[in-house]
VEXZATOR-319566 format. One record per residue: x, y, z of N, C-alpha, C, O, CB in turn. Coordinates in steps of 0.1 Angstrom, whole numbers, plus 5000, padded with zeros to 4 digits. Atoms other than C-alpha are relative to their C-alpha. Glycine has a CB too. Layout:
N
XYZXYZXYZXYZXYZ ...
This chain:
166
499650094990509949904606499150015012499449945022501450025004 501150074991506949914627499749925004499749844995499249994999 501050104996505249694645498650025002498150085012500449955010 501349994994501749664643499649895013500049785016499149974989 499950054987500549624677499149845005497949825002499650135008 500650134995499549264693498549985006498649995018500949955011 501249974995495749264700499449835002498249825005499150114988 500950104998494748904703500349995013501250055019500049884992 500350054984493748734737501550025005502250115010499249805003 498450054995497148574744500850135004501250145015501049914985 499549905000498648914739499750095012500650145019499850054988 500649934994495949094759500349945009500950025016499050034997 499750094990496448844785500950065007500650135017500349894995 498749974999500148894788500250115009500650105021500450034988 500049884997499949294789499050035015499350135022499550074986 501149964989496949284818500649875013500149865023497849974992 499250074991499349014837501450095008501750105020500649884990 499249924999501949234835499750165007499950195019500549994986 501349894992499949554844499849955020500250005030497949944989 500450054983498749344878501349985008501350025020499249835000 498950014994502349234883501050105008501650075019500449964992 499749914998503749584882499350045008500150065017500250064991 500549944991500949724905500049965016500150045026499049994996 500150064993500849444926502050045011502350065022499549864991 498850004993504749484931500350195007501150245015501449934986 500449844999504049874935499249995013499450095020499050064986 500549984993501849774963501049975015501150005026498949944996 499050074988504649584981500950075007501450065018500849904994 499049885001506749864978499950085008500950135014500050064991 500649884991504750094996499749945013499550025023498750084994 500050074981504249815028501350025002501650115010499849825004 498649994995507749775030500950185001502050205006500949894988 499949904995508150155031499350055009499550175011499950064993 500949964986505750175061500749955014500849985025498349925000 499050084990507849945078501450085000501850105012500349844995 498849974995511150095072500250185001501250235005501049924989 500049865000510150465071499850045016500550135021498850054990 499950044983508850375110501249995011501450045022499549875002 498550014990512450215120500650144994500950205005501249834997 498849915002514550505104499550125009500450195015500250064984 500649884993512150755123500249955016500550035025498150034994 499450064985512650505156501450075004501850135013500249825001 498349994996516450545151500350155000501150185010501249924986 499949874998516450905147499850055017500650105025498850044990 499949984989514850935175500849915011501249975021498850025003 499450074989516350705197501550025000502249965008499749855000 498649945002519850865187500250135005501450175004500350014988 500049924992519251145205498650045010498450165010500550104993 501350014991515951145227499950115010501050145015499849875009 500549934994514351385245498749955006498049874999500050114993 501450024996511051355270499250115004499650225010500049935010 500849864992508251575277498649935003498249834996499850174987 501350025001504851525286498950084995498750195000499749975010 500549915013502651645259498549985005498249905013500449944981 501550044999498751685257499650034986500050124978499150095012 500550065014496751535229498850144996497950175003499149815002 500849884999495051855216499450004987498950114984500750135004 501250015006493051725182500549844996501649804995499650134986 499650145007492851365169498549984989497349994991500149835014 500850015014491351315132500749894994501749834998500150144990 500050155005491151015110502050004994502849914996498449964984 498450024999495151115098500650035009501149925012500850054992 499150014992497051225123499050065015497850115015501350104994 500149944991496751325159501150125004502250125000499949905006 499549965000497851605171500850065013499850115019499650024993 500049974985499851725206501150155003501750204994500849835010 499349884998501552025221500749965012500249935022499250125001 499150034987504651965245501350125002501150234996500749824998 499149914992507452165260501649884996501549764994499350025020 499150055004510852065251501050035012500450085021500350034987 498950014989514052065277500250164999500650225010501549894996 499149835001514952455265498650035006498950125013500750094982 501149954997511452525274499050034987497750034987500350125007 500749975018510252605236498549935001498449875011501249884984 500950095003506552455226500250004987500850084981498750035004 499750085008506452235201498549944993497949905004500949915008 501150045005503052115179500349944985500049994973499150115002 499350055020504751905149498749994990497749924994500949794999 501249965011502351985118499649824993498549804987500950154984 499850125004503051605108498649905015497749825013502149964999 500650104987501351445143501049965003502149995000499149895000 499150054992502451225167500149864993499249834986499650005015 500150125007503550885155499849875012500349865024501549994990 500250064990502250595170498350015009498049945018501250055007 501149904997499050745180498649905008497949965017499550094983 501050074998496350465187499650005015500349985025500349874996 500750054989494150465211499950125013499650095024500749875005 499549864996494850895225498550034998497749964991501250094990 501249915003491751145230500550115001501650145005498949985008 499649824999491751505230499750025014498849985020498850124989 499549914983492851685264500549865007500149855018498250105014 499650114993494551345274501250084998501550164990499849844996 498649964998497851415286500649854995499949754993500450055018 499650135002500751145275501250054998501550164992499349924989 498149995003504751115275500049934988499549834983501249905013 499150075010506451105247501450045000502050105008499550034986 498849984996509551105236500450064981499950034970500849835008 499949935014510951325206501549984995502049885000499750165001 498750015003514551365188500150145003499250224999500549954985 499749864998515951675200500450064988500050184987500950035010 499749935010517651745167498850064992498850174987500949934993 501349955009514051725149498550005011497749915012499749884985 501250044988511351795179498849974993497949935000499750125011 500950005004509051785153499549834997498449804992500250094993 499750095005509951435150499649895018500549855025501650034992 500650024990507351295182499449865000498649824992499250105001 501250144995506050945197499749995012500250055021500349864998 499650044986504850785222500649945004500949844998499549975007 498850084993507050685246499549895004498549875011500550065012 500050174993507450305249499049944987498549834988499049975020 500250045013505950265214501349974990502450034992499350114995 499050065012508050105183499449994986498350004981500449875003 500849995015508050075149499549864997499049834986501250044986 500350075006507249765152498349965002497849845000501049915002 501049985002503749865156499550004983498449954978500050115007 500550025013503949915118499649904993498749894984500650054994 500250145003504049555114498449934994498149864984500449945013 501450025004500349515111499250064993498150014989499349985007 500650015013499349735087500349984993499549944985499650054996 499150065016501849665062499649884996499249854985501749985001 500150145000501249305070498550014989498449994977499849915017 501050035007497649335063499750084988499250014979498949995008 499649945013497849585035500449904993499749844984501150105001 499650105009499949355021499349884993499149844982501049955004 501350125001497549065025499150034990498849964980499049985014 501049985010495049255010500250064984499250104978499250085005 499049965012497249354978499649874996498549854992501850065001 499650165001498148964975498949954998499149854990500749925012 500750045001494548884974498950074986498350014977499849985012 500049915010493449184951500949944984500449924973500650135007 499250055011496449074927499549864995499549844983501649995005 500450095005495048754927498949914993498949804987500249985005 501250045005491748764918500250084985499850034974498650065010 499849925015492849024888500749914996500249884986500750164998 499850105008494948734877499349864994499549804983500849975006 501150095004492448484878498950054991498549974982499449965012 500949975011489848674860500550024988499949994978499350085003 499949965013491848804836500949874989501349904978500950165001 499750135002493348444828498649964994498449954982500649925015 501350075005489548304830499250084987499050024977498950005014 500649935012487848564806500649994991500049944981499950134999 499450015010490948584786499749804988499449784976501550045007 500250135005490748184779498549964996498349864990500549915008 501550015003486748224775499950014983499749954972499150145009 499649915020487248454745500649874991500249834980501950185000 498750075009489748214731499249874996499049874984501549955010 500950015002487547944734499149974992499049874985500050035002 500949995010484548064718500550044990499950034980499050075002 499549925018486348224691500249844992499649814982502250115000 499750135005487647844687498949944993498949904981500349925010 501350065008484047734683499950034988500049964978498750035004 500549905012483148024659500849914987500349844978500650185003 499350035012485947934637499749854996499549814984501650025004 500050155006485647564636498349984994498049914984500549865014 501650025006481547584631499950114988498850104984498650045015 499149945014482847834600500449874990499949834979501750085006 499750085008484547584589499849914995500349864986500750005000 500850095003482347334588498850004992498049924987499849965009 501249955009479947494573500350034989499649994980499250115003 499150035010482447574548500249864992499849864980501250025006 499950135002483047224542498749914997498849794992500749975010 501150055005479247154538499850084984499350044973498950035011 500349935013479147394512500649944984500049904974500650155002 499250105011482147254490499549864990499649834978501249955008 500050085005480946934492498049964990497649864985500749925013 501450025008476947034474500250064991499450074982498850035006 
């Protein structure tokens, strides 16, 4: 009760549609987790808030990184960074504002999540346009194939048909 497996165009088609679809929706997935991973980390903090004024003490292409003082006096240097981060240098001073339950859990103050908005957006954009060219080519090649195979077969069979009739 096997099935031998589906290998023509149509088939191949299908499977490399499906493929794009799944990635494509895989891409979406992970914008809309940039966006809502931002607000849950807003609400956190903004459910119990704390301020300190911190200084920016390395910034690298992932995170930045700052060292602040918390209300008990404690220091504080969250291993994650600061969220929010654009546009900071090293030895700049800057208020943020943290969750006291997780201090590690740092932005700047008067930042939002809805900063995340634009990369997801364009992320997304560039997914949506990615997805779309892999649908188009693999549409256009697939129907190429198909096609010439068409020729093949019918200039076969015509040649066939010359033969019969000498």
């Amino acid at each position: 009760m096997n099935q031998i497996p589906d290998y023509r165009p149509e088939g191949i088609r299908r499977r490399a549609h499906q493929l794009a679809l799944f990635l494509y929706a895989c891409a979406l997935v992970g914008c809309l987790g940039m966006v809502v991973g931002a607000g849950l980390n807003d609400r956190t903090i903004d459910a119990d808030p704390g301020r300190a004024l911190a200084k920016v003490t390395d910034v690298s292409r992932l995170r930045t990184t700052v060292e602040f003082q918390d209300e008990d006096g404690i220091y504080h240097s969250p291993p994650t960074g600061l969220l929010y981060p654009t546009g900071l240098g090293e030895g700049q001073r800057v208020w943020v504002t943290y969750a006291k339950s997780n201090p590690d859990l740092v932005k700047v103050e008067g930042r939002k999540w809805t900063l995340s908005l634009i990369p997801a957006g364009s992320t997304a954009a560039a997914a949506t346009i990615v997805f779309l060219v892999i649908w188009w080519l693999t549409s256009k090649l697939t129907r190429a194939y198909i096609a010439r195979r068409g020729k093949l077969q019918q200039a076969a069979s015509h040649s066939e048909i010359r033969i019969k009739l000498q």
